[in-house]
BALOBA-1460 file (C-alpha; in Angstrom, 3 decimals):
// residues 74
<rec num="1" residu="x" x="18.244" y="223.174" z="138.289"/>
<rec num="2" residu="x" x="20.502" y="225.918" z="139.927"/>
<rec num="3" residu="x" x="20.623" y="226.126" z="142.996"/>
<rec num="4" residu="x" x="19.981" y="229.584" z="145.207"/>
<rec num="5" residu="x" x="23.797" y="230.645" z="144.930"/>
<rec num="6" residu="x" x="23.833" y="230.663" z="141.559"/>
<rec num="7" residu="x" x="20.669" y="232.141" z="140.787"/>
<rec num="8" residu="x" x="21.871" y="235.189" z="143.117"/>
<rec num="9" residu="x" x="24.964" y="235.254" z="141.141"/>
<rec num="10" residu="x" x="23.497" y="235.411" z="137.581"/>
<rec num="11" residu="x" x="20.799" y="237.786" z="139.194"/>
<rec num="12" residu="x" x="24.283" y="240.026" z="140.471"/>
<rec num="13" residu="x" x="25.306" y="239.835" z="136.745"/>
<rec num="14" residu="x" x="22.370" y="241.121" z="135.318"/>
<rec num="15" residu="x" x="21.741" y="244.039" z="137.179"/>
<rec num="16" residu="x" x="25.312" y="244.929" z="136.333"/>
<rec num="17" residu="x" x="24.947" y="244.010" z="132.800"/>
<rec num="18" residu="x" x="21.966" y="246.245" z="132.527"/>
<rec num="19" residu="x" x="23.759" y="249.451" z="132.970"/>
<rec num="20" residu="x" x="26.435" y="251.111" z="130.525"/>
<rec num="21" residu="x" x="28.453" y="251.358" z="133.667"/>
<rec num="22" residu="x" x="28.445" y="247.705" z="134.846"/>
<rec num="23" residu="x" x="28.566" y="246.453" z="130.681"/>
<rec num="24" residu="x" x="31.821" y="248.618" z="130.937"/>
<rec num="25" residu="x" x="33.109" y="247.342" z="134.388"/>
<rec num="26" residu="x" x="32.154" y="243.523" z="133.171"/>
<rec num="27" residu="x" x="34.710" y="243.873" z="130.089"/>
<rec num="28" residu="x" x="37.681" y="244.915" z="132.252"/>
<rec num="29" residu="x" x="36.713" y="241.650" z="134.368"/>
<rec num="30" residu="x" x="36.469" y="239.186" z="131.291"/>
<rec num="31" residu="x" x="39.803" y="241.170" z="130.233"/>
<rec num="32" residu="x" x="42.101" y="239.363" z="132.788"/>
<rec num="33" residu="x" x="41.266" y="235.838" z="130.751"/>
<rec num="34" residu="x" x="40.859" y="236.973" z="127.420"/>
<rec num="35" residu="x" x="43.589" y="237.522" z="124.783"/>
<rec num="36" residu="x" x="42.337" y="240.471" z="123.215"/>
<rec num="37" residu="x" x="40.123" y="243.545" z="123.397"/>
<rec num="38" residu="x" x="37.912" y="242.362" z="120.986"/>
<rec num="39" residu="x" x="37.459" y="238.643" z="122.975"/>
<rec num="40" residu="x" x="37.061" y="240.408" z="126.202"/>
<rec num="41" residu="x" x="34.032" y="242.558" z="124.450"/>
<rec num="42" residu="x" x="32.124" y="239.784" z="122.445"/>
<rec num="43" residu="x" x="31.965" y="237.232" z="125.909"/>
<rec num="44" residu="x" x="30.986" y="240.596" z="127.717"/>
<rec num="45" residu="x" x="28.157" y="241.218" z="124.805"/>
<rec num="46" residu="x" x="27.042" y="237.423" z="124.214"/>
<rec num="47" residu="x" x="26.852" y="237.275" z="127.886"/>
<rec num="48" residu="x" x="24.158" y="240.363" z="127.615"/>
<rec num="49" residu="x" x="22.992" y="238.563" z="124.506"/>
<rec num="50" residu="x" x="21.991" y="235.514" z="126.781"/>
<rec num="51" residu="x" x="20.187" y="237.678" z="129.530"/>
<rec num="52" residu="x" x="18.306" y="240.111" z="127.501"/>
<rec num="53" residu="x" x="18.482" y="238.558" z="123.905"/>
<rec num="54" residu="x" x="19.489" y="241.104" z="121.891"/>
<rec num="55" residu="x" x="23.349" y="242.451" z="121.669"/>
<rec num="56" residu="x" x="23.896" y="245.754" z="123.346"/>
<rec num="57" residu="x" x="26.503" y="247.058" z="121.692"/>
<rec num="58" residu="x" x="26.196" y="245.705" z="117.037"/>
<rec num="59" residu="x" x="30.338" y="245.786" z="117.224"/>
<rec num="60" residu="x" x="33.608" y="246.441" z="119.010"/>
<rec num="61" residu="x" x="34.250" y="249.563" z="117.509"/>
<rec num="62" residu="x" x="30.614" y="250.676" z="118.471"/>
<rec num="63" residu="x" x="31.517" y="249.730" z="121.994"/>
<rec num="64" residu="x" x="34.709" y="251.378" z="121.692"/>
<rec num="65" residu="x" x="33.331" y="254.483" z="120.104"/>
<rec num="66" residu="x" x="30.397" y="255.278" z="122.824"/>
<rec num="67" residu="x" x="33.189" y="254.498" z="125.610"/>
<rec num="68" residu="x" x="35.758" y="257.278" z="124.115"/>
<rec num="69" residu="x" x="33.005" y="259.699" z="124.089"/>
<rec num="70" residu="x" x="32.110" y="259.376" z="127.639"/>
<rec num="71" residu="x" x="35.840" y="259.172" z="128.889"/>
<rec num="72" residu="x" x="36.512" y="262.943" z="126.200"/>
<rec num="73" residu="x" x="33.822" y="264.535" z="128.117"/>
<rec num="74" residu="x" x="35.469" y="263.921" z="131.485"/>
């Protein structure tokens, strides 16, 4: 059983998870121990995979392509 702490912390995760923002934010953290790009988005999108049980993004290159859409407009 997990305890209260860790509940709050997977509860944290998920919230931020949730959103396109956070998703984003959460691959630049799992970026500082990953090798690559593509590492640092599948743990970032099997981690949503666990929560919500279905992938958000279907690829890297998906994920890649929404993200240089939104960072054009800007």
């Amino acid at each position: 059983m997990k305890s209260h702490s860790e509940l709050e912390t997977e509860n944290q995760l998920i919230k931020k998870l949730a959103t396109n923002v956070g998703f984003y934010n959460y691959f630049f953290e799992m970026l500082k121990t990953s090798k690559t790009n593509l590492e640092a988005f599948n743990r970032a999108n099997d981690q949503y995979f666990e929560f919500f049980g279905e992938y958000k993004y279907s690829c890297y290159r998906s994920f890649s392509n929404v993200n240089n859409r939104k960072n054009n407009k800007k």
